[in-house]
C-alpha positions in Angstrom: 100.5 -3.5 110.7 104.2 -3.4 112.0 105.3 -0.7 114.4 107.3 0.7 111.8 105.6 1.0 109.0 103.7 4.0 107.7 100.2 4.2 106.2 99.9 6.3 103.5 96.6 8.6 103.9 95.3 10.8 101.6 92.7 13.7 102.1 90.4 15.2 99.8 89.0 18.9 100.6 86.3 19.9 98.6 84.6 22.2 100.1 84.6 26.4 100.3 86.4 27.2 103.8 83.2 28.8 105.4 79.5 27.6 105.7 80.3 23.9 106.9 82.6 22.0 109.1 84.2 19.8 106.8 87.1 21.5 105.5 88.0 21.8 109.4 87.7 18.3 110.1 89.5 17.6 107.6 92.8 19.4 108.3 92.0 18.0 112.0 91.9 14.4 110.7 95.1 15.1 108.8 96.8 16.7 111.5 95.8 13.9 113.7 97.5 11.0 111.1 100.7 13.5 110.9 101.3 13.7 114.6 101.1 9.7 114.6 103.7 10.4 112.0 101.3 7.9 108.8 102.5 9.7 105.4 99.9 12.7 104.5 99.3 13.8 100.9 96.3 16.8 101.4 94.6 17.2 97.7 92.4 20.5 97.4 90.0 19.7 95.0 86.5 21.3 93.5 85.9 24.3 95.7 88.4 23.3 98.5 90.8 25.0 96.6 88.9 28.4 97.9 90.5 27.2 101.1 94.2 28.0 99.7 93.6 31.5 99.0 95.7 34.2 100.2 94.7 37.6 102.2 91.2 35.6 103.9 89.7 37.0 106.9 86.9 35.2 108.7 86.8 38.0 111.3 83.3 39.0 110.3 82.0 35.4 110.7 83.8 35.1 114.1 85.9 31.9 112.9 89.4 31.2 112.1 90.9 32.0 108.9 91.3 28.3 107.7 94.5 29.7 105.3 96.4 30.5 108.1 96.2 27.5 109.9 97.2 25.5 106.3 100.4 27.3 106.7 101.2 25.4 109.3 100.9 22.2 107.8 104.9 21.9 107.1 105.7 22.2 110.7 103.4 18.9 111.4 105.5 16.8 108.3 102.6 17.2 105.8 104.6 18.2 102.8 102.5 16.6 100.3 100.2 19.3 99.5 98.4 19.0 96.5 96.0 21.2 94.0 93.8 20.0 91.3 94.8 22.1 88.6 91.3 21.5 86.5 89.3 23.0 89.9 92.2 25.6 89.8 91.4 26.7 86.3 88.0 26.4 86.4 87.4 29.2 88.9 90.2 31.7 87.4 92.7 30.7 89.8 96.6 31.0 89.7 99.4 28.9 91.7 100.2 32.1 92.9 97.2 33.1 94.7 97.5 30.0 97.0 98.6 30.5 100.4 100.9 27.2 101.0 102.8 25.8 98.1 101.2 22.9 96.2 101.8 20.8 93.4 99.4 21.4 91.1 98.0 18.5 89.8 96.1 16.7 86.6 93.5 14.5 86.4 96.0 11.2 85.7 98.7 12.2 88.1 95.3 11.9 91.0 94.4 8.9 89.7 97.9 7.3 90.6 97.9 9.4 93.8 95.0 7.8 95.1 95.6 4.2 93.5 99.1 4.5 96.0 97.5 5.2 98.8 96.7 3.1 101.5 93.9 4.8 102.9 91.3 8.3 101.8 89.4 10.0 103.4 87.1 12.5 101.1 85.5 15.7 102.8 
């Protein structure tokens, strides 16, 4: 691979925020490809999109709210921040009750998502 040129990586998170390391090693692993500055797209998918909500506090569970640290995402160049909008739908949820802005997203536009990129990785 040349120097220059930028891999295009795309993550899948689909699983709830709490209960199981995943959804963090995820947004680490995507950090990570951002601060080597690779192209990110992050897909929330199935119940990773539980991860988007707004007003979560994991306080009681004595771990970081997971929401907060997606807001962060912009201010590491990972502004392709996708939502699938059949897992949206599915559990009663709105655009508007995600914490980051996403581009919701339908089953054909993934398909050509992940058919450009170079590389996923699916938590």
């Amino acid at each position: 691979m040349n120097a220059t040129q930028k891999q295009i990586f795309t993550f899948i998170s689909r699983t709830a925020p709490y209960g199981s390391n995943r959804p963090q090693l995820c947004l680490d692993t995507a950090l990570a490809a951002a601060v080597f500055e690779q192209q990110v797209n992050y897909l929330f998918m199935e119940d990773g999109v539980y991860q988007l909500l707004k007003n979560q506090d994991a306080e009681a569970i004595h771990t970081k709210t997971i929401g907060r640290i997606l807001e962060t995402l912009n201010l590491y160049g990972i502004e392709s921040i996708y939502v699938c909008k059949e897992s949206l739908e599915s559990r009663g949820l709105l655009l508007g009750d995600l914490v980051i802005e996403s581009k919701l997203t339908n089953a054909n536009e993934l398909k050509t998502l992940l058919n450009s990129s170079d590389t996923v990785i699916n938590l």
